[in-house]
C-alpha positions in Angstrom: 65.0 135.2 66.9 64.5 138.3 68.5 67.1 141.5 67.5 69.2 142.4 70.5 69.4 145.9 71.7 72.6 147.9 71.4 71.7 149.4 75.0 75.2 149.5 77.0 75.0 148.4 79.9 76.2 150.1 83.1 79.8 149.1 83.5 80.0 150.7 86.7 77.7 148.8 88.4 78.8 145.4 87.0 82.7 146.4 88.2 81.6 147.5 91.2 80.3 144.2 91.9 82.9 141.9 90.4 85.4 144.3 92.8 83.4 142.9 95.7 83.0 139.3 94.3 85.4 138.1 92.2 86.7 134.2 93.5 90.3 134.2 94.6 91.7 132.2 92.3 95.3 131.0 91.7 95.6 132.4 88.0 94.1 135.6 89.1 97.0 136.7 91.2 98.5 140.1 90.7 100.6 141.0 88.5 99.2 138.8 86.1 101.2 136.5 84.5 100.6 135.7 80.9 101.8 132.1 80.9 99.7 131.3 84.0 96.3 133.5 82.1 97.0 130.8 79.2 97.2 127.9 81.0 94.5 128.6 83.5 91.8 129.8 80.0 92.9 126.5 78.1 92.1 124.3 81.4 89.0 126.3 81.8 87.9 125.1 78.8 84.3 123.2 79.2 85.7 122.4 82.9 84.6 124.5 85.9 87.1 126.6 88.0 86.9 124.0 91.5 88.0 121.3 89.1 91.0 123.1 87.6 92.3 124.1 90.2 94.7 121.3 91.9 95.3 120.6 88.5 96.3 124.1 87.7 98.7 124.3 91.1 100.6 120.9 90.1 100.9 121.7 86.2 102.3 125.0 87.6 104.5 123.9 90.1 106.0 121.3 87.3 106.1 123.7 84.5 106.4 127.4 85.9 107.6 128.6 82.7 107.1 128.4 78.9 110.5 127.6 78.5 109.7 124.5 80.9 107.2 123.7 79.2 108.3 123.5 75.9 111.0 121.2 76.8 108.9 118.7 78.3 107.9 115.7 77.0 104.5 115.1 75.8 104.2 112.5 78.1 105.2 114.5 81.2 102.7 117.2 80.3 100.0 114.5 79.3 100.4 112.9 82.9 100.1 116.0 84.8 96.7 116.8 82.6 95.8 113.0 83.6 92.0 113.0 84.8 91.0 116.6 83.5 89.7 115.6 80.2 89.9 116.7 76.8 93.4 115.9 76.5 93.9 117.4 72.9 94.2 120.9 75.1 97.2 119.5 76.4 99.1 118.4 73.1 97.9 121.7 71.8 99.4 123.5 74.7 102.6 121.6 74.3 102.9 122.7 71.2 102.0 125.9 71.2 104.7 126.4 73.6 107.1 125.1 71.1 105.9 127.4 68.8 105.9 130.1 71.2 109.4 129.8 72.1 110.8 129.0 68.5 109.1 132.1 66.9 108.7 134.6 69.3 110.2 133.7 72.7 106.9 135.1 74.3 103.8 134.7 74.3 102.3 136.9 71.7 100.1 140.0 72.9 97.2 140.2 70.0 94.2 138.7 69.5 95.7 138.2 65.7 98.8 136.8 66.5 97.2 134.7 69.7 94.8 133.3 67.3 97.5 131.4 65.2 98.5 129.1 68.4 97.4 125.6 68.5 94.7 125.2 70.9 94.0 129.0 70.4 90.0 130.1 69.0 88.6 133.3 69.4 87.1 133.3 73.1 91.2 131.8 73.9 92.8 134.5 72.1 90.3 137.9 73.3 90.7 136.2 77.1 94.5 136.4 77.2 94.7 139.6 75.6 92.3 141.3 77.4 93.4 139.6 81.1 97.0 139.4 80.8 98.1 142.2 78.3 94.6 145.0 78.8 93.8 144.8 75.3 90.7 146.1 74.5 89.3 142.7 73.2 85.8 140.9 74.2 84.9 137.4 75.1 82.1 135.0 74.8 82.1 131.9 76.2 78.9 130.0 77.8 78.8 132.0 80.8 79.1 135.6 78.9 76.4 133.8 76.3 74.1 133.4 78.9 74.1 136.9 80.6 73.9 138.4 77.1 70.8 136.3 76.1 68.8 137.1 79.6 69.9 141.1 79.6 68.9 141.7 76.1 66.0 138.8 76.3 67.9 137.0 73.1 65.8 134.2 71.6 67.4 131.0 69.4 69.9 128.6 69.8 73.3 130.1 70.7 74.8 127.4 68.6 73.7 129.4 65.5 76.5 131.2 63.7 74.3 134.4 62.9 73.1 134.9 66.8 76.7 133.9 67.7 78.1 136.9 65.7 75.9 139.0 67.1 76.7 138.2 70.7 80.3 138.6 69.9 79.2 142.4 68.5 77.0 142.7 72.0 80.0 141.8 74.1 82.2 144.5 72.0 79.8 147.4 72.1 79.7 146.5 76.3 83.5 147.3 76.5 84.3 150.2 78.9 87.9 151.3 77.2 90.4 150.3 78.9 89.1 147.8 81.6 88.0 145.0 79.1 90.0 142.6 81.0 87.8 143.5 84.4 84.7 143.5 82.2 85.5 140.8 81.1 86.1 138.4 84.0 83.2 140.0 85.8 81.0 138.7 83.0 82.5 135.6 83.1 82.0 135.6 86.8 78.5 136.7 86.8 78.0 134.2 84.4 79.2 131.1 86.5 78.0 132.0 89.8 74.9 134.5 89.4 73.3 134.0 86.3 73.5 130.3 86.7 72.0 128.0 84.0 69.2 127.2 86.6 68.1 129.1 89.2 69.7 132.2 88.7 70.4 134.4 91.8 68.7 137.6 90.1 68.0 139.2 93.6 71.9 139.4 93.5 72.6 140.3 90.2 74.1 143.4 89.5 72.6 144.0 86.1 68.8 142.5 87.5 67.5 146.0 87.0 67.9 146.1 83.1 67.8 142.4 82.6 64.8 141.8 79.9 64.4 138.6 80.4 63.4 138.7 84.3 61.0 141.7 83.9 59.4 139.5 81.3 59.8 136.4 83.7 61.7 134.1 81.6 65.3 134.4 82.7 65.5 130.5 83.1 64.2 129.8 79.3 67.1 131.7 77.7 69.5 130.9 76.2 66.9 128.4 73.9 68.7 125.5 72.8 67.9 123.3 70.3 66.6 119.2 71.2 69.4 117.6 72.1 70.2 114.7 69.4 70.3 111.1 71.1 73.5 110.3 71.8 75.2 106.8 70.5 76.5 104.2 72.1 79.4 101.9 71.4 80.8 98.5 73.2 84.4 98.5 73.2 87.3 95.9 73.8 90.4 96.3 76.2 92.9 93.4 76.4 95.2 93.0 79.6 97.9 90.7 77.7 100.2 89.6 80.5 104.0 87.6 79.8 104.3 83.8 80.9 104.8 84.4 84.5 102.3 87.6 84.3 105.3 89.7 86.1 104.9 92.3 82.6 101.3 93.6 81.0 101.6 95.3 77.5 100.4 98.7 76.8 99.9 100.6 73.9 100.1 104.6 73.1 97.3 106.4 71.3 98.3 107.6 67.6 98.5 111.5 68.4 96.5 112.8 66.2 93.3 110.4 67.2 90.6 111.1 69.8 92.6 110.6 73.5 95.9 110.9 71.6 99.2 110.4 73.3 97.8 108.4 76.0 98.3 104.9 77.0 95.8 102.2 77.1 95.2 98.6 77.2 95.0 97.4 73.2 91.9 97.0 71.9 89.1 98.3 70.1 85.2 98.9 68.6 83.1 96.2 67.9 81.6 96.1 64.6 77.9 94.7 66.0 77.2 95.0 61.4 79.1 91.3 61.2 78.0 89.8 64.4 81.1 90.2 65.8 81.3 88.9 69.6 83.4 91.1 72.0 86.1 88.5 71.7 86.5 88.2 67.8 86.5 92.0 68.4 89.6 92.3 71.0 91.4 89.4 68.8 90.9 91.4 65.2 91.6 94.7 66.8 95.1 93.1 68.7 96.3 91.7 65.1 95.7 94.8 63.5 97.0 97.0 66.2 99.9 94.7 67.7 100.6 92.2 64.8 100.2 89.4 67.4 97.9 86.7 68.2 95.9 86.3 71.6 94.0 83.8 73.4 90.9 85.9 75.2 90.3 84.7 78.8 87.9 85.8 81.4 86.7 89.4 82.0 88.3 91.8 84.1 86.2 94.4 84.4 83.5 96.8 83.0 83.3 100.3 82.4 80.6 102.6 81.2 81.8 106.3 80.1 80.0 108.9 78.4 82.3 111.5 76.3 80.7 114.6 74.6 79.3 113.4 72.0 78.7 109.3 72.7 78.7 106.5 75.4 80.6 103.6 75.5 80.6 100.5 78.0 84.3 99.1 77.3 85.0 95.3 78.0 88.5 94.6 79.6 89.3 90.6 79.4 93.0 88.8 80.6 94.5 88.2 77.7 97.8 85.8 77.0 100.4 86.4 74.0 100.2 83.0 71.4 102.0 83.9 68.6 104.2 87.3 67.5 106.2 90.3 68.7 104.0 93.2 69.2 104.9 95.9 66.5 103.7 99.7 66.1 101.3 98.5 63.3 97.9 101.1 64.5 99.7 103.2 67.9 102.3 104.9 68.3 104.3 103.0 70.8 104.1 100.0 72.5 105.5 98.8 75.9 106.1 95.8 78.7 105.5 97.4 82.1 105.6 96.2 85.6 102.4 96.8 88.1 104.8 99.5 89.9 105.5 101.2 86.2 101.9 101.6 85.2 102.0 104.4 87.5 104.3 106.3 85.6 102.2 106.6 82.4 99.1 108.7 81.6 95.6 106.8 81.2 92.5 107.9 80.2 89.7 107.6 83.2 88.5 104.4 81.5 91.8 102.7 81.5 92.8 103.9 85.3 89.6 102.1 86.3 90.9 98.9 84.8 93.7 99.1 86.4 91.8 99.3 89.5 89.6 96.5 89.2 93.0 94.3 88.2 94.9 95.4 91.4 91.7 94.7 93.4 91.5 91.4 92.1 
């Protein structure tokens, strides 16, 4: 790993540029707000700017204050954030907003005191206070990461906590006093739409003339990452357990503090492919243990492949009908009879709206 520089580098150009070509976006509008900074950084989270947006608009338009926010229920807030992903930023969100409102009635103005909100790390925390409050305080995220690495022609994987650190120390050195919050989204900026991950546009970039990597030629080998480890995969069961008359389908709510938390789902679960299990044994195990009740499996509805962060699974959906018992919170948090019509009013994750889907199709 080579030892970066402490070379600034020339602020004026970089704001210069970002004055000229910084995105209209919704969250950038002047005078910032810090409410609509906070939402807008947590939704940017490992989702790109064209995709937050019509979510950012209606989550908003529903919530245009703190205050709203906090009062909501979970499940309002989880079924505006429906189909962005990652939906542990949205329970943290709610409750930060709780928190917010209980302790200090505003949002907090310091990198410190930002940092002890749910959902709030370090790149969170130096975003809000440097955009909505002009604190002096620098950010790295995977966009700021890769300008750094190409400028200063940084070797190693980013994902390393010693190169990490010293990014972070790169990124504070770069501050011009006063304007971190301009440096900082043009950074950000330059990050996302010159100094792209491939291809980078370095005839347009406004740092190209001290950029290391391109006089050395090997802008699009930095950042170095690590192999990537092979990612597993998992066959899942989904049961669509309908009353007598099928008029009703039982749903079940995620335990909160569990992976897709909060949200609603067809029961079911993992197959343990150690004991042979078939995907039936699976769904009727899983709906004991979950539910308490007994189910006869029928035919299959529909399947779904999905790849998360860190594994793929291809998840079975089979109509189901109720044999024995009264479904009890035994493994979720809540359970419920809907109608077709009510389905609508719950949030799903992607896997589960595509079930729904293939049922009302068929």
């Amino acid at each position: 790993m080579s030892r970066p520089t402490t070379n600034r580098l020339p602020a004026g150009k970089l704001l210069h540029w970002a004055a000229r070509n910084l995105r209209d976006l919704p969250w950038r509008a002047e005078p910032r707000d810090p409410y609509r900074v906070w939402v807008s950084e947590i939704m940017l989270q490992q989702t790109q700017a064209s995709t937050v947006i019509p979510y950012f608009m209606r989550f908003t338009e529903r919530f245009p204050t703190m205050r709203a926010l906090a009062q909501a229920p979970l499940d309002d807030v989880l079924k505006l954030w429906e189909g962005l992903g990652y939906y542990a930023r949205a329970r943290n969100l709610h409750r930060a907003a709780q928190k917010v409102m209980a302790e200090f009635s505003k949002l907090p103005d310091t990198v410190e005191e930002l940092s002890k909100l749910p959902g709030i790390g370090a790149y969170t925390a130096g975003a809000i206070a440097s955009l909505a409050f002009g604190r002096d305080a620098p950010v790295v995220d995977g966009n700021v990461k890769r300008v750094l690495c190409r400028v200063y022609a940084i070797r190693g994987d980013t994902r390393r906590p010693k190169l990490e650190k010293k990014l972070w120390t790169l990124a504070k050195a770069n501050l011009p006093k006063g304007k971190a919050g301009r440096w900082n989204e043009a950074m950000m900026e330059l990050g996302a739409m010159v100094c792209a991950p491939r291809s980078p546009h370095c005839d347009e970039c406004p740092l190209g003339k001290v950029c290391r990597a391109r006089a050395l030629g090997i802008q699009e080998k930095l950042p170095e990452r690590a192999a990537k480890k092979r990612i597993p995969h998992y066959d899942v069961t989904a049961a669509v357990i309908r009353t007598l008359r099928g008029r009703r389908i039982l749903i079940a709510q995620r335990p909160l503090g569990g992976m897709l938390g909060g949200l609603w789902e067809f029961p079911g679960g993992t197959l343990r492919g150690e004991r042979g299990e078939s995907l039936q044994e699976c769904l009727r195990r899983e709906i004991k243990e979950e539910l308490g009740i007994e189910i006869e499996v029928g035919q299959p509805v529909t399947r779904v492949e999905h790849t998360y962060t860190h594994f793929r699974i291809t998840l079975h959906a089979f109509e189901c009908r109720l044999v024995h018992g009264k479904p009890r919170a035994l493994q979720v948090a809540d359970w419920r009879w809907v109608t077709w019509d009510e389905l609508d009013d719950f949030a799903f994750a992607v896997t589960d709206r595509k079930i729904i889907r293939a049922l009302r199709k068929s």
